[in-house]
C-alpha positions in Angstrom: 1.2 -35.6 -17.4 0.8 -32.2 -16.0 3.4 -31.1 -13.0 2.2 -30.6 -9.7 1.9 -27.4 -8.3 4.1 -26.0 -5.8 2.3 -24.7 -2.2 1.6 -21.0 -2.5 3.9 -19.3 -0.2 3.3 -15.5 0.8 6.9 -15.4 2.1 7.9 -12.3 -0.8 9.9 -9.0 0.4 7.1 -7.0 -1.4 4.9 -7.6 1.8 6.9 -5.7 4.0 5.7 -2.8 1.5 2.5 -3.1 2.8 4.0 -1.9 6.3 4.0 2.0 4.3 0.7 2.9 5.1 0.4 1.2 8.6 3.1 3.3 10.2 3.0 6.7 7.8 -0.5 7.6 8.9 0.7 7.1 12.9 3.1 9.9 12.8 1.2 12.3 14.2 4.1 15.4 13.5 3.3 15.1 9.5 -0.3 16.4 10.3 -0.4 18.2 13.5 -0.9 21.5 11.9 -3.7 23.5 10.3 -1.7 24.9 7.0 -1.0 24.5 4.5 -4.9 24.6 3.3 -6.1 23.4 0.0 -9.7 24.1 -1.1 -9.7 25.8 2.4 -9.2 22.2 3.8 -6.8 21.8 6.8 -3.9 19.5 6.4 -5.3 17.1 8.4 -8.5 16.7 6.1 -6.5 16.5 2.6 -3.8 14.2 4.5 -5.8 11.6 5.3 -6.8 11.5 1.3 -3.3 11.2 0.6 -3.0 8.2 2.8 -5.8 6.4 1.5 -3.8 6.7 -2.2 -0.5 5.8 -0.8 -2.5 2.6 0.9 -4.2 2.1 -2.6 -1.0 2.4 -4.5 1.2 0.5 -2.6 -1.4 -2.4 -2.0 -1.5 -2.3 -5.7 2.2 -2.6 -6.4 2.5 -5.2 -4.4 -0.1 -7.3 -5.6 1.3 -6.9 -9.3 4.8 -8.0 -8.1 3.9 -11.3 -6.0 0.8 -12.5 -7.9 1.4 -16.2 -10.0 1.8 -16.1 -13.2 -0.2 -18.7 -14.9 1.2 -21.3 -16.9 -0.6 -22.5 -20.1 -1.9 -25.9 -20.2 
């Protein structure tokens, strides 16, 4: 007789890891300025790259941390 399974609950401290890139791309003081240029791109230009791979990798680390493992049957 297989076990029930237990409710899915998404009640983890890894969510609150997923606050990262909500709140680092609103302070405006990390790029408010025109230097340092890469590939003669302003900060503000290569920044926002950044945040798109700290939203990437932090999404990711947090999904391999609270996904289920599955049981074999």
């Amino acid at each position: 007789m297989a076990e029930p399974e237990t409710p899915r609950t998404d009640r983890s401290p890894w969510n609150w890891l997923l606050v990262v890139p909500i709140v680092v791309p609103l302070l405006t003081f990390l790029y408010n300025h025109d230097e340092p240029r890469i590939a003669g791109f302003p900060l503000f230009y290569w920044l926002q790259f950044a945040f798109i791979l700290l939203g990437v990798t932090t999404t990711t680390i947090v999904y391999q941390m609270t996904k289920r493992k599955r049981s074999k049957p």
